[in-house]
C-alpha positions in Angstrom: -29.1 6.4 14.7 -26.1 3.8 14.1 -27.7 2.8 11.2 -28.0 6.1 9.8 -24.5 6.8 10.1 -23.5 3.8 8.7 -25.6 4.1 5.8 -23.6 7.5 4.7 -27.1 8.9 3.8 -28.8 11.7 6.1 -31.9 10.0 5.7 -33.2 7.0 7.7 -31.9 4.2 6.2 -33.9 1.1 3.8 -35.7 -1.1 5.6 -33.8 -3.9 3.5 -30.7 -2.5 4.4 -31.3 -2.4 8.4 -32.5 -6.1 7.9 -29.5 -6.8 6.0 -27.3 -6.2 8.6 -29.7 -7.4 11.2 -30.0 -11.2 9.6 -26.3 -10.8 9.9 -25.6 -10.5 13.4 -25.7 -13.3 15.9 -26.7 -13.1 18.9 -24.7 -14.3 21.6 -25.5 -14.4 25.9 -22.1 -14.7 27.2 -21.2 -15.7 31.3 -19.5 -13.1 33.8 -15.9 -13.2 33.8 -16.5 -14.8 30.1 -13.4 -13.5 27.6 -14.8 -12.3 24.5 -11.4 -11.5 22.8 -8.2 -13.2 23.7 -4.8 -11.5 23.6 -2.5 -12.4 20.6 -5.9 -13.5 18.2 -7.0 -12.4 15.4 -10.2 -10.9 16.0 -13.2 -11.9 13.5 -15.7 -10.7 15.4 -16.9 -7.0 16.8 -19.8 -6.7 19.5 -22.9 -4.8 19.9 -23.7 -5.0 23.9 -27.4 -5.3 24.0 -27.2 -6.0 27.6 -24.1 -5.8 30.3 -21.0 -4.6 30.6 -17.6 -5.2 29.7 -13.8 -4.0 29.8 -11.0 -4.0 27.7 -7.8 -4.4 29.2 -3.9 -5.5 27.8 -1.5 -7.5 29.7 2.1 -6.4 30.3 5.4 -8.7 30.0 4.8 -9.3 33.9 1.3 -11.0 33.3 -0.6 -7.7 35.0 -3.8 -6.5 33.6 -4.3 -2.8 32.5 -7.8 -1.8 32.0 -8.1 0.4 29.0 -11.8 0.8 28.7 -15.3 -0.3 29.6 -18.4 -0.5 27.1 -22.0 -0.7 28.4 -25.1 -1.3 26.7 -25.8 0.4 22.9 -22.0 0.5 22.6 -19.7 -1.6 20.0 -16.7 -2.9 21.4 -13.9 -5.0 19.7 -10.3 -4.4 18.6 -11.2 -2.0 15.4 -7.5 -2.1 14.3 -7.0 -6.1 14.6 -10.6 -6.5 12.9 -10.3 -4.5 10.0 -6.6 -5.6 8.9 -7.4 -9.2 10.2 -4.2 -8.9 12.5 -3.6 -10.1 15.8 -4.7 -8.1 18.8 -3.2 -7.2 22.3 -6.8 -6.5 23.8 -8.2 -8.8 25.7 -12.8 -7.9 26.3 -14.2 -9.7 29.5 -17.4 -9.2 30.7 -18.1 -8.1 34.2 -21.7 -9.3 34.3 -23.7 -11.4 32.4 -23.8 -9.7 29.2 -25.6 -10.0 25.6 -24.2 -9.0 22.4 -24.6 -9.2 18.8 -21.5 -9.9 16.6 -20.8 -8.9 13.4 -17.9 -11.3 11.8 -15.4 -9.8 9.4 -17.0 -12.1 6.3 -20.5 -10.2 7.4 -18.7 -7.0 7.2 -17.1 -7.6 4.1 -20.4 -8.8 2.5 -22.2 -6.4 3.8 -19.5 -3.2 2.5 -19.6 -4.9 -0.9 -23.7 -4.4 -0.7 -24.2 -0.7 0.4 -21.4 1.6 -1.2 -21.4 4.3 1.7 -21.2 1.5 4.2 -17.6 1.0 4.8 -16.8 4.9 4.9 -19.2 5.7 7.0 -18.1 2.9 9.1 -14.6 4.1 9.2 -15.7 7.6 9.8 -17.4 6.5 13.3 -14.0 4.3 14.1 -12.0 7.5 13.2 -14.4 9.8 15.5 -14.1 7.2 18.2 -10.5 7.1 17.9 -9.6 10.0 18.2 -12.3 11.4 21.4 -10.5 8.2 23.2 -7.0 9.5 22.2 -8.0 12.9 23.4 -9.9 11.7 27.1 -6.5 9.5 27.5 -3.8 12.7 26.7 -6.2 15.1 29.5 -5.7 11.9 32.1 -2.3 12.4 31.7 -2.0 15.6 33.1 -4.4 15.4 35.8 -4.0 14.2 39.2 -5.5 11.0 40.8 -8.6 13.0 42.2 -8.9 15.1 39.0 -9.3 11.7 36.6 -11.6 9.8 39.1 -13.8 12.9 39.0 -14.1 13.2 35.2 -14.3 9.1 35.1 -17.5 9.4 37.5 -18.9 12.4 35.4 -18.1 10.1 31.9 -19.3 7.1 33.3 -22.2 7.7 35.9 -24.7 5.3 34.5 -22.1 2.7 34.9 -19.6 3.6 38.2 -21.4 1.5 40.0 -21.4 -1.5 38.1 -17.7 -1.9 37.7 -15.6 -3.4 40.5 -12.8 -0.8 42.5 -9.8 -2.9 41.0 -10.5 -1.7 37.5 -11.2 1.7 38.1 -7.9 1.8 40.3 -6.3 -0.1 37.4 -8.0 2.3 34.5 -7.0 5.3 36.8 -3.8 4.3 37.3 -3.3 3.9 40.3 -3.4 1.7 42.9 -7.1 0.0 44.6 -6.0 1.4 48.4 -5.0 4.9 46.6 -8.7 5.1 45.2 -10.5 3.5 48.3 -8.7 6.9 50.3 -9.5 9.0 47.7 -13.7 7.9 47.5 -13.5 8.4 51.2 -12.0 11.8 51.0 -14.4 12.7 48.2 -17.3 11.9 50.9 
């Protein structure tokens, strides 16, 4: 399926160009509580979770973490933005358990756009259709209440909830870890 859309074509893709970008990607096992992107880099790298679980989070002027995001297996996570203009990043992607990717480093992406025409659009279609669902899930948060966003965070995230430790959900939520502990218990 990822292949497909990257390849721009409605059909399944070449077997030479899924090994293409296959023989490009390393593959990397990486610790729990392991940073895969530091803030203020440049990324070079984006990551294909074969296996664990991650979240992306930015740190304010005081030091404190906000979680933004977490990405679970068959998922690509990195800073698109930072990675595609090769500028630095304010996201920071730690893993939360032993985790497996596969990276694919901006010269491999280049090389690899160069090689397949429809590669690079169809690439930045996805990132665009990404974008904008995340943009969308984060303006609804908004105007919900604590209960209302934990509910539709369980319902998004089900094959994951319990995989991710209470801080971060507090801190994706918004709010703070006693807040949500009363409000699972409430739920019950």
């Amino acid at each position: 399926m990822f292949f497909r859309q990257l390849s721009g074509a409605s059909d399944q893709p070449s077997l030479e160009y899924a090994e293409q970008i296959f023989n490009r990607l390393e593959s990397r096992k990486v610790k729990k509580n392991q940073t895969l992107l530091r803030a203020r880099t440049i990324p070079n790298e984006l990551f294909f979770i074969k296996k664990g679980l991650v979240k992306v989070s930015v740190q304010d002027e005081k030091g404190n973490h906000h979680v933004c995001d977490f990405h679970a297996e068959n998922e690509v996570v990195g800073s698109i933005h930072g990675y595609l203009l090769q500028k630095r990043s304010d996201l920071i992607i730690t893993c939360l358990e032993h985790t497996e990717v596969l990276c694919l480093n901006f010269q491999d992406f280049e090389f690899i756009s160069q090689s397949y025409q429809g590669f690079k659009t169809s690439f930045y279609e996805l990132v665009f259709k990404f974008e904008h669902r995340r943009f969308i899930d984060k303006s609804m948060m908004i105007a919900q209440d604590a209960r209302s966003r934990y509910e539709v965070f369980i319902s998004k995230h089900h094959a994951i909830v319990d995989r991710i430790p209470l801080k971060d959900v507090a801190s994706y939520l918004g709010i703070k870890q006693q807040s949500l502990s009363r409000l699972r218990r409430d739920m019950q």
